[in-house]
C-alpha positions in Angstrom: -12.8 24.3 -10.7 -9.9 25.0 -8.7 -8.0 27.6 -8.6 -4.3 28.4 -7.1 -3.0 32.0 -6.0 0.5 33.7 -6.8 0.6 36.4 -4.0 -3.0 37.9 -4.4 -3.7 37.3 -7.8 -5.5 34.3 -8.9 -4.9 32.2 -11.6 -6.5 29.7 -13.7 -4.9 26.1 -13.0 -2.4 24.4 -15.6 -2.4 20.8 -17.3 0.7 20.5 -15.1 -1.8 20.9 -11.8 -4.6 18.9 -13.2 -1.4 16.3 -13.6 -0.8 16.5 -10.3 -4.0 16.4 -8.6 -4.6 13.2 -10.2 -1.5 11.5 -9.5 -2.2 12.8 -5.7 -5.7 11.9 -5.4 -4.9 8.0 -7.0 -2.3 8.3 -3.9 -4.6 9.3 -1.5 -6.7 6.4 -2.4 -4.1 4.1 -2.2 -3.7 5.5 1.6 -7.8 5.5 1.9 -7.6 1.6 1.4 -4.6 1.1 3.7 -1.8 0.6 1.4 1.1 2.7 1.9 2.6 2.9 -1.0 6.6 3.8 -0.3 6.6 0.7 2.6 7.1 -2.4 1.9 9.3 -5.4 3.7 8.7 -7.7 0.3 10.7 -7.6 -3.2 9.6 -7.0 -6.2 10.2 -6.4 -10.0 10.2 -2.4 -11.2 7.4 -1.8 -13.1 8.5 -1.6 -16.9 6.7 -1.0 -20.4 6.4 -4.1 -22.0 7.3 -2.2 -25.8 10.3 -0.1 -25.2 11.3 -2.2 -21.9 12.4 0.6 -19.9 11.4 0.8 -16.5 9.3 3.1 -15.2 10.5 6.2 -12.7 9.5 8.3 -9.6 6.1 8.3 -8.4 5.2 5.6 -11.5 6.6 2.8 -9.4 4.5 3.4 -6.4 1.2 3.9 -8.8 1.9 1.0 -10.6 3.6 -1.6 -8.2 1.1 -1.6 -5.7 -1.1 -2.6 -8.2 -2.7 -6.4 -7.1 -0.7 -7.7 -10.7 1.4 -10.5 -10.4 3.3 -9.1 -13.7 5.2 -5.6 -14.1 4.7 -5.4 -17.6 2.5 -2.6 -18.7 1.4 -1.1 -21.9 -0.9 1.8 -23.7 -4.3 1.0 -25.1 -2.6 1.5 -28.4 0.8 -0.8 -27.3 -1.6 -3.8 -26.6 -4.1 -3.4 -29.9 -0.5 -3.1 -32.1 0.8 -5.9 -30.6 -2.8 -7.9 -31.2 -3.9 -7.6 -27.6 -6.9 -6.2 -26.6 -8.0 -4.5 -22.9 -10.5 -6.7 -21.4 -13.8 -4.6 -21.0 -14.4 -2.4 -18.1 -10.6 -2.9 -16.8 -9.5 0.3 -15.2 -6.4 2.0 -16.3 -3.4 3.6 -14.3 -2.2 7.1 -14.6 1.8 7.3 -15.2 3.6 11.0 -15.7 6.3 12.4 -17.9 8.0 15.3 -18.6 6.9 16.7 -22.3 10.2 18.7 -23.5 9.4 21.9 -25.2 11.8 24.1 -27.2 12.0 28.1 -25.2 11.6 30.3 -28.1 13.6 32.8 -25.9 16.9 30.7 -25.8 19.7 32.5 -26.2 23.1 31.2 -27.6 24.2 30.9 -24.5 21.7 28.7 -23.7 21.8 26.4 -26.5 25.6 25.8 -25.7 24.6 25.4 -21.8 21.2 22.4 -23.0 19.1 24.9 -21.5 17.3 25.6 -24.5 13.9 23.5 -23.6 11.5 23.4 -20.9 9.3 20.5 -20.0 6.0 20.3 -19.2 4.1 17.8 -16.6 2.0 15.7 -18.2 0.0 11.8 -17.7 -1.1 8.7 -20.0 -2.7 6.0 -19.1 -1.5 2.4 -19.1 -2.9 -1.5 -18.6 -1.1 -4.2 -16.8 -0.3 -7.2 -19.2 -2.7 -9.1 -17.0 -5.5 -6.8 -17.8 -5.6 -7.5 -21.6 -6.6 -10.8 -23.5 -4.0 -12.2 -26.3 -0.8 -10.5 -25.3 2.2 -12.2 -24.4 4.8 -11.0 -21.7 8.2 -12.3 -20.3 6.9 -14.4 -17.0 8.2 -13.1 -13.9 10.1 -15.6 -11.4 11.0 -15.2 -8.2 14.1 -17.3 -6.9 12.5 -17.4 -3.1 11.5 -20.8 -1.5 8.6 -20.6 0.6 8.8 -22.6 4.1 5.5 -22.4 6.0 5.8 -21.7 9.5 3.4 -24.4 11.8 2.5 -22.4 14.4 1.8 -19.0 12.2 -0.3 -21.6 10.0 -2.1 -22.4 13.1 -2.7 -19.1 14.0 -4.2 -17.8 10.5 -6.6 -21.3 10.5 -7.7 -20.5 14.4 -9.3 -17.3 13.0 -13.0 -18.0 12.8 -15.0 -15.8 10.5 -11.6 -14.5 8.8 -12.0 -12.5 5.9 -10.9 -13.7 2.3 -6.7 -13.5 1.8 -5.3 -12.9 -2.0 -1.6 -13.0 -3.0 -0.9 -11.6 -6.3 0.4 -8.3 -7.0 2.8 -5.9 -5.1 0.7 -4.6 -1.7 0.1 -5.7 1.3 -3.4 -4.4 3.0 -6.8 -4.5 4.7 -9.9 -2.7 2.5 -12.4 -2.7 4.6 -15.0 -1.5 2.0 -14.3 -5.4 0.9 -13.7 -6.9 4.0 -10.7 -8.3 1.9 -7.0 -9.0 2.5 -4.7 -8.4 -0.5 -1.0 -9.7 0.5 2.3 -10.2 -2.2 2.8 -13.8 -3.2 4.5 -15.6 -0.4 7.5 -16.2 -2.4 8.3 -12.3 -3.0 9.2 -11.5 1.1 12.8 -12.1 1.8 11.8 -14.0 4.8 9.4 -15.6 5.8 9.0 -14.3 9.1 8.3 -11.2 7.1 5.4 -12.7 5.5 4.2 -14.0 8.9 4.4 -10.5 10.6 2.9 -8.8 7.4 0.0 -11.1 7.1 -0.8 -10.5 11.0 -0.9 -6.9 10.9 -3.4 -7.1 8.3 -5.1 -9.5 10.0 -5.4 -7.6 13.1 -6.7 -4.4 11.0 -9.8 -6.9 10.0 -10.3 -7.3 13.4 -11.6 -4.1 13.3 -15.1 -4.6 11.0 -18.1 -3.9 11.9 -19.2 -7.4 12.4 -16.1 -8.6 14.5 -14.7 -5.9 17.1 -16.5 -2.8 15.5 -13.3 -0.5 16.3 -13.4 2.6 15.3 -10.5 3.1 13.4 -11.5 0.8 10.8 -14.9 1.2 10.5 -14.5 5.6 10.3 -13.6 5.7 7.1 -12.3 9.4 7.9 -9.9 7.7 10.7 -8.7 5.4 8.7 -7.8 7.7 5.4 -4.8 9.0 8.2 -3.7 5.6 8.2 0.0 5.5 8.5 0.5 7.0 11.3 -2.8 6.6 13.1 -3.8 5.1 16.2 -5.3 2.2 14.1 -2.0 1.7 12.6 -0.6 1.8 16.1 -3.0 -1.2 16.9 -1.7 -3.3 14.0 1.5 -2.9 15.1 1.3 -4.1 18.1 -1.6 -7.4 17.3 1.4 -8.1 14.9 3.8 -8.1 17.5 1.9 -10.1 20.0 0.4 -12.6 17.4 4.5 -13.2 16.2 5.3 -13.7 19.8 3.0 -16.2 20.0 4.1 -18.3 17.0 7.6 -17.6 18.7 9.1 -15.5 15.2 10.6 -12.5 15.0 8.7 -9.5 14.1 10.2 -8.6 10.5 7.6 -5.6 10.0 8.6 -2.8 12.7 10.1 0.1 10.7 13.4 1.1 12.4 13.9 4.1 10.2 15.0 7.5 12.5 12.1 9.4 10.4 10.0 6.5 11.6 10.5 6.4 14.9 10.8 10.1 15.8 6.9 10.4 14.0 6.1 7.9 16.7 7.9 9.1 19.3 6.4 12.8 18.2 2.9 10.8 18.3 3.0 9.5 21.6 4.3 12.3 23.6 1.2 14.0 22.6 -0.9 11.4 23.8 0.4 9.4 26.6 -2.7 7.3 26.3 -1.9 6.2 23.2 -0.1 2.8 23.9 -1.9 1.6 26.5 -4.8 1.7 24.9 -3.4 0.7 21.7 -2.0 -2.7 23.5 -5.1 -3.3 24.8 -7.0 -3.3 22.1 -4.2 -5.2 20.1 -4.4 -7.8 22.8 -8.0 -8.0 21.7 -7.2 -8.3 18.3 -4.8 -11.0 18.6 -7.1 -13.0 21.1 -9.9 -12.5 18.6 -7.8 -14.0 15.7 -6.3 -16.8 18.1 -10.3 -17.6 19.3 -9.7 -17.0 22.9 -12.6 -16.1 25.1 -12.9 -13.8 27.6 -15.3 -13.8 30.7 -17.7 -10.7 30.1 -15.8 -9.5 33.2 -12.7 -9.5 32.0 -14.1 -7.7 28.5 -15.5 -5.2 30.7 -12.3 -4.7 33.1 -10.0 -4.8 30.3 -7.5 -6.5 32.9 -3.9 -7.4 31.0 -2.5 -8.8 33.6 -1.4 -11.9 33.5 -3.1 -14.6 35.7 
């Protein structure tokens, strides 16, 4: 059991800690499989309750839309049986918080007249996408985005030999390696579709990363690759994605220029001036991997970039 310290006394933890700790670790998980759940160049409906139709606040909407559900309608176990749904068996449900108001039995006058005459208290339920249940009916979700494929990113995705499997659905974009999988949004929820081009390529270069293609370390550590967002495997990405766009000739709609963003990097890479060179390199790798270009065991072994 854990337990947390006020000065140097100890003291047994709350339901309002064992809230958080769950809502963190389900975070941390989200990170452990590469999805970062606060970035994302796609749009997408806010998660709502399909019974009282409110959407849902805070850190709900990154714990439920970077779910892999096409729908943002969720409900309780109890929501879907009264509405003559029922939860599929063995479908995994999603912790959401609130904020349980309490009257203070200490409240003064004063503090009636003032609203401060309650205190809330952290606390979780769990809920069930729509798309988890069997018999229950939801508002379908459309998105007003025409998709226009892009020949030579098409080209690019079909020259990858080997690749591993690509599903669109839901509200994430990421590589699990533990699946050798690539989850993406549907193609018609990116504002551009550059955007979906330059997300789908830094995914693809993370796959590059298996054991059975480039065996690089950041993907196949699973403790490298739980410090994902700002990692030197998430370096790599960013670059294959930048080379693999500049290929296809599109702009890369993925780069981050946020100030917190950039300065994390630019903290990052002062610390190691080694980092983007041999980030490019193996980038360059990446994207050669995915485009099928050979290399001359010489070249592998020189690691020569220049250009002949």
């Amino acid at each position: 059991m854990v337990r947390y310290t006020i000065g140097t006394r100890e003291r047994k933890p709350t339901m309002s800690d064992k809230v958080y700790e769950i809502i963190t670790d389900r975070i941390l998980g989200m990170l452990d499989q590469g999805v970062v759940p606060w970035r994302q160049p796609w749009s997408s409906s806010l998660p709502k309750n399909l019974v009282s139709g409110k959407e849902y606040r805070g850190v709900n909407v990154f714990l439920l839309g970077c779910q892999a559900y096409t729908s943002p309608w969720w409900v309780t176990y109890k929501q879907c049986a009264a509405r003559g749904g029922q939860v599929r068996k063995g479908e995994r449900s999603t912790p959401v918080i609130f904020w349980k108001p309490l009257p203070r039995k200490d409240a003064t006058p004063a503090d009636i007249a003032k609203g401060r005459d309650k205190f809330f208290l952290l606390r979780y339920y769990n809920v069930f996408n729509v798309a988890q249940c069997d018999n229950l009916e939801a508002p379908t979700s459309h998105s007003g985005v025409q998709f226009n494929p892009i020949g030579a990113c098409e080209e690019i995705v079909a020259s990858y030999k080997g690749a591993p499997p690509i599903t669109h659905g839901g509200n994430r974009a990421c590589y699990i390696p533990s699946q050798d999988a690539i989850q993406m949004p549907p193609r018609e929820s990116f504002t551009h579709t550059e955007e979906y081009y330059s997300t789908l390529f830094h995914e693809l270069t993370h796959s590059t990363g298996h054991k059975d293609r480039l065996d690089r370390e950041g993907i196949t550590n699973p403790i490298k690759f739980a410090s994902h967002d700002y990692s030197f495997e998430e370096l790599v990405a960013e670059c294959g994605a930048a080379f693999l766009c500049a290929h296809a000739g599109i702009d890369n709609r993925t780069l981050d220029n946020s100030a917190a963003y950039i300065k994390h990097w630019s903290d990052k890479l002062r610390d190691n001036r080694k980092w983007i060179v041999d980030a490019a390199a193996k980038a360059a790798k990446a994207a050669d991997h995915i485009r099928g270009v050979k290399h001359t065991p010489a070249q592998e072994e020189s690691g020569d970039e220049a250009a002949a």
